[in-house]
HTML snippet that shows the backbone in 3Dmol.js (N, CA, C, O; Angstrom):
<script src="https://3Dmol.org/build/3Dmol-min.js"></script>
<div id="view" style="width:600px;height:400px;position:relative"></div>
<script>
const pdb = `
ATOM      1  N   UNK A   1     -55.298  15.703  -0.818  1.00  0.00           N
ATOM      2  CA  UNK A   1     -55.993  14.835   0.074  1.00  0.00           C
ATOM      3  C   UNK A   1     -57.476  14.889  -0.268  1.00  0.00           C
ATOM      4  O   UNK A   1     -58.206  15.881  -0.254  1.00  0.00           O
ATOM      5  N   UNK A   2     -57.735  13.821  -0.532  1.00  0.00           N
ATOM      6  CA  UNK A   2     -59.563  13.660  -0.414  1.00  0.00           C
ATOM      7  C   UNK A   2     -60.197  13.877   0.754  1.00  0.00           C
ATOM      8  O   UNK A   2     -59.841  14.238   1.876  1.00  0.00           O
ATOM      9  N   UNK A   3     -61.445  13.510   0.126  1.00  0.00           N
ATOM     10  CA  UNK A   3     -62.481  14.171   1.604  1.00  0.00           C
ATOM     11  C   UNK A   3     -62.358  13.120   2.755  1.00  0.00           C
ATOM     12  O   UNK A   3     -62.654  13.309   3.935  1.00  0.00           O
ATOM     13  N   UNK A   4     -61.867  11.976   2.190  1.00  0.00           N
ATOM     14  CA  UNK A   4     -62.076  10.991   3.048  1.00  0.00           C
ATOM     15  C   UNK A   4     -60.599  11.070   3.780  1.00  0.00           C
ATOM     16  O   UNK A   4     -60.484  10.132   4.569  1.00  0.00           O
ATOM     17  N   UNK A   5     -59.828  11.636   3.754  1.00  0.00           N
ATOM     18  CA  UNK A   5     -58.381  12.004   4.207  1.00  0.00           C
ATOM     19  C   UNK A   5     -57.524  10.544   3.628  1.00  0.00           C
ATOM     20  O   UNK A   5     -56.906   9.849   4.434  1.00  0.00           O
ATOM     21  N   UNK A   6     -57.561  10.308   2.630  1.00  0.00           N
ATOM     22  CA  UNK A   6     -56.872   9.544   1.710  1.00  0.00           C
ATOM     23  C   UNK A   6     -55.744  10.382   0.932  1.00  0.00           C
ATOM     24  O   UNK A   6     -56.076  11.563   1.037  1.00  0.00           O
ATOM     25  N   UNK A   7     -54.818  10.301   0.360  1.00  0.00           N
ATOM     26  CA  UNK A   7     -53.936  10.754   0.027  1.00  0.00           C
ATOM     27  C   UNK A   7     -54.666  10.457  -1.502  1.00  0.00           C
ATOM     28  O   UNK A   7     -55.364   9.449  -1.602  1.00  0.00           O
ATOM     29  N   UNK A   8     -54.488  11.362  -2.692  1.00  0.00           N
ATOM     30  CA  UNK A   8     -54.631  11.523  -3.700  1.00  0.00           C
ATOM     31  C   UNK A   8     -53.547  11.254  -4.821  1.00  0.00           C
ATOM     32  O   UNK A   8     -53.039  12.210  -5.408  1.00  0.00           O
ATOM     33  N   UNK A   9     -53.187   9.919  -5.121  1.00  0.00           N
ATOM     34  CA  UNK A   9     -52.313   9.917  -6.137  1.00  0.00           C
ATOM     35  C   UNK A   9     -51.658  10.496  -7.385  1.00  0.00           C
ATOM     36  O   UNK A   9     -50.717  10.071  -8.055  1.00  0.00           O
ATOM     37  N   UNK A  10     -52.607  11.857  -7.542  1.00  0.00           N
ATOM     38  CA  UNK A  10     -52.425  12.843  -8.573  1.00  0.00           C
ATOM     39  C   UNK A  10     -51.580  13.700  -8.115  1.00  0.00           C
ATOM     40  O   UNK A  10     -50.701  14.351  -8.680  1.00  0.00           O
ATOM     41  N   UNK A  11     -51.941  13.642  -6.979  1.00  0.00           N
ATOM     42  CA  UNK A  11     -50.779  14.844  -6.333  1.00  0.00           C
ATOM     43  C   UNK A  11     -49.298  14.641  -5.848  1.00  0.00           C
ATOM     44  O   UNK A  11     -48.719  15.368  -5.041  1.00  0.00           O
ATOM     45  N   UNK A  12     -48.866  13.713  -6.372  1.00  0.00           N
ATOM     46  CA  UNK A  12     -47.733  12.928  -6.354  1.00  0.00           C
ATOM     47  C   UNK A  12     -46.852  14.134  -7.509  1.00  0.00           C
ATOM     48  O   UNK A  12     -47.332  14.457  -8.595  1.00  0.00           O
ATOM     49  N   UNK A  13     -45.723  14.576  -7.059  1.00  0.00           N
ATOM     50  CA  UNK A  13     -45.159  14.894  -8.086  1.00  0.00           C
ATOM     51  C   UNK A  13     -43.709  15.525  -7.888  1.00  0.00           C
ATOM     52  O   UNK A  13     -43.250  15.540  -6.746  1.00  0.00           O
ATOM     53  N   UNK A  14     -43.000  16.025  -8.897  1.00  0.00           N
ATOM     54  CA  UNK A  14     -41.475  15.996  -8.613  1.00  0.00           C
ATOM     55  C   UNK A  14     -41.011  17.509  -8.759  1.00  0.00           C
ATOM     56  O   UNK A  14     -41.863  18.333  -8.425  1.00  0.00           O
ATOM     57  N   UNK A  15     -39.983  17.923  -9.136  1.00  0.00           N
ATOM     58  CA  UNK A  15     -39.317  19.063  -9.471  1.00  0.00           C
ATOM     59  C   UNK A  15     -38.123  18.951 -10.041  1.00  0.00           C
ATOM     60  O   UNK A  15     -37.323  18.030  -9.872  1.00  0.00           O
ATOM     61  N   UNK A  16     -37.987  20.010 -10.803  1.00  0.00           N
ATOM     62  CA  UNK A  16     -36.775  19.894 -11.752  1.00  0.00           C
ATOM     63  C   UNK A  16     -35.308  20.038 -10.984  1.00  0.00           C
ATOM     64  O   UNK A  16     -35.184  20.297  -9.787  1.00  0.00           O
ATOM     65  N   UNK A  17     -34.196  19.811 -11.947  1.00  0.00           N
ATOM     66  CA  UNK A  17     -32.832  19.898 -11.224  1.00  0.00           C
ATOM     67  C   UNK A  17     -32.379  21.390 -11.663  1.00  0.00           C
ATOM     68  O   UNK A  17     -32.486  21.850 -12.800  1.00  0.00           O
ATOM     69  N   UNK A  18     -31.721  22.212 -10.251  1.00  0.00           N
ATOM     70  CA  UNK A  18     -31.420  23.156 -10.081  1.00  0.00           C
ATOM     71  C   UNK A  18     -30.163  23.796 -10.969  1.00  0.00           C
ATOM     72  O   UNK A  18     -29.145  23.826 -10.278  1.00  0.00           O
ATOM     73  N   UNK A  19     -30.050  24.086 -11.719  1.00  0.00           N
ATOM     74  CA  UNK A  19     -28.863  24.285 -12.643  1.00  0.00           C
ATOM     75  C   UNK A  19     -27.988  25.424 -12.589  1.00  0.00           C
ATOM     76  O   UNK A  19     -26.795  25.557 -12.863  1.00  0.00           O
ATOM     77  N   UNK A  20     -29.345  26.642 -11.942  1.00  0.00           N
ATOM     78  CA  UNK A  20     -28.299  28.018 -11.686  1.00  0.00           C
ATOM     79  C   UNK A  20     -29.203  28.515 -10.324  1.00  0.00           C
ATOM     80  O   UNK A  20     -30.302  28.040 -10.037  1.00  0.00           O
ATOM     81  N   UNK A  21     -28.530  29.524  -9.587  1.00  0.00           N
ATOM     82  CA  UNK A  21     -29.280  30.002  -8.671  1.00  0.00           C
ATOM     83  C   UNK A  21     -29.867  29.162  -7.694  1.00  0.00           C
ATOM     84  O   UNK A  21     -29.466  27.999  -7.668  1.00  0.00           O
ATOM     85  N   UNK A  22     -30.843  29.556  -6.785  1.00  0.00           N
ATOM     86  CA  UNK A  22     -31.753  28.200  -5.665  1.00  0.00           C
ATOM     87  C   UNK A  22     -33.043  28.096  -5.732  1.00  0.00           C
ATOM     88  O   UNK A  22     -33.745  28.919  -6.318  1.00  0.00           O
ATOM     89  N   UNK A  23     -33.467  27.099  -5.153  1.00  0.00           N
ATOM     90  CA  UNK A  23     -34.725  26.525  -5.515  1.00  0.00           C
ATOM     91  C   UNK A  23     -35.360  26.369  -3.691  1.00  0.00           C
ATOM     92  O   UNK A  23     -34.876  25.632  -2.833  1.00  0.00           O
ATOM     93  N   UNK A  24     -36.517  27.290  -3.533  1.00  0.00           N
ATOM     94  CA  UNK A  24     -37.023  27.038  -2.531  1.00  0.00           C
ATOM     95  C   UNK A  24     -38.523  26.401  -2.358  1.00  0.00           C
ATOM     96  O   UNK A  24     -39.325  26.455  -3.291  1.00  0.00           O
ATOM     97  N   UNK A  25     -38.806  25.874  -1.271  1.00  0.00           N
ATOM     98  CA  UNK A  25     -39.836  25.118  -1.339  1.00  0.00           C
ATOM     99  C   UNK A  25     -40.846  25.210   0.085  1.00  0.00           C
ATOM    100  O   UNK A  25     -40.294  25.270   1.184  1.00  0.00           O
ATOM    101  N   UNK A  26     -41.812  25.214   0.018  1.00  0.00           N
ATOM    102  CA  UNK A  26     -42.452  25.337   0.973  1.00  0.00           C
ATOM    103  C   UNK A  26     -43.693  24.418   1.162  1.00  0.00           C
ATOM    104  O   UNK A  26     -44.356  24.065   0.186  1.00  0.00           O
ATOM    105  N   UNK A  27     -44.175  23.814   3.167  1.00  0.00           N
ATOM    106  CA  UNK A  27     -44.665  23.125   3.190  1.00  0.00           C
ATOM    107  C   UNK A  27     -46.078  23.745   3.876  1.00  0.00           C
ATOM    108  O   UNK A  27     -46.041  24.642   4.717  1.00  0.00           O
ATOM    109  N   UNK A  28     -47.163  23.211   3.453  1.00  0.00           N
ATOM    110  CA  UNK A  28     -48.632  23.642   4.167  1.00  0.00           C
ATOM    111  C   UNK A  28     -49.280  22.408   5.018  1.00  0.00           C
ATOM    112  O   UNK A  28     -49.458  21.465   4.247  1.00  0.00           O
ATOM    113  N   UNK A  29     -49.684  22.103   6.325  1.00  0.00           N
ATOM    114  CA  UNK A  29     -50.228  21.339   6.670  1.00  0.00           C
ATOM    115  C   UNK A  29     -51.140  21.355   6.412  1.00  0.00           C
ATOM    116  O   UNK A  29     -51.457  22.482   6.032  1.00  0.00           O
ATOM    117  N   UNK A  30     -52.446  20.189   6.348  1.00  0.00           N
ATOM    118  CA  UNK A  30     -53.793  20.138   6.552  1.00  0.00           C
ATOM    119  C   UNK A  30     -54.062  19.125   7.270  1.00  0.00           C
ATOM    120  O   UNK A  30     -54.125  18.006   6.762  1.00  0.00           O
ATOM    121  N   UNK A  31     -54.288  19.357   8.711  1.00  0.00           N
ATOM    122  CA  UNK A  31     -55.156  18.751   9.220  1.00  0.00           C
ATOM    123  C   UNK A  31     -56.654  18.003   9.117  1.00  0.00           C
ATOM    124  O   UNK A  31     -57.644  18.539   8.621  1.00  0.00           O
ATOM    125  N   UNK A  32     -56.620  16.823   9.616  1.00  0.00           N
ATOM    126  CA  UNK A  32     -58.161  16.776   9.987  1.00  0.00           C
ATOM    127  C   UNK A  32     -58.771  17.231  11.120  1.00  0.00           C
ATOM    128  O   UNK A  32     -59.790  17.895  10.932  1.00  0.00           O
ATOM    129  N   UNK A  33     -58.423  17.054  12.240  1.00  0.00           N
ATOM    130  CA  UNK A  33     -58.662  17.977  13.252  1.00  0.00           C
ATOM    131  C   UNK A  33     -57.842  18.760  14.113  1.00  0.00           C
ATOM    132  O   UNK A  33     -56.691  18.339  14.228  1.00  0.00           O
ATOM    133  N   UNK A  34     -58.198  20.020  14.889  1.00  0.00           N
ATOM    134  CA  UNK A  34     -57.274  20.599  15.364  1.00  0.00           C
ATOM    135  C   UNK A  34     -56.761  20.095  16.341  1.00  0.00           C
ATOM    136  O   UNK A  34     -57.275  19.182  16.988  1.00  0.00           O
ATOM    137  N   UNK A  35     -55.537  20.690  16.609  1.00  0.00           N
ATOM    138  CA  UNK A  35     -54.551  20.214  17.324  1.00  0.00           C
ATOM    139  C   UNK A  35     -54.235  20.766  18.944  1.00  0.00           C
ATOM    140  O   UNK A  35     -54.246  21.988  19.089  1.00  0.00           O
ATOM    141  N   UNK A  36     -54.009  20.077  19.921  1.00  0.00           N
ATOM    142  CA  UNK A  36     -54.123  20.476  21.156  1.00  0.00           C
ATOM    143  C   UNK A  36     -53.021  21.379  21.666  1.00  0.00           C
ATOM    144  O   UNK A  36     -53.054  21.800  22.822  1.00  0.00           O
TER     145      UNK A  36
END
`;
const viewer = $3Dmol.createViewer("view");
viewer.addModel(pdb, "pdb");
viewer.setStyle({}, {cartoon: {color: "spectrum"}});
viewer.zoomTo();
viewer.render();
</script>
């Protein structure tokens, strides 16, 4: 995310297919302002 809270088209991206074992993933919010 840019400064301007625009979404950044670079940061668009994928992940490979799981072939053995698991694949975990995790999510981070960023706010612009806090939350009530």
């Amino acid at each position: 995310m840019g400064l301007d809270g625009q979404s950044d088209p670079n940061s668009i991206h994928g992940g490979c297919e799981v072939l053995s074992g698991e694949k975990w993933s995790a999510t981070k919010w960023m706010r612009q302002r806090p939350t009530t």
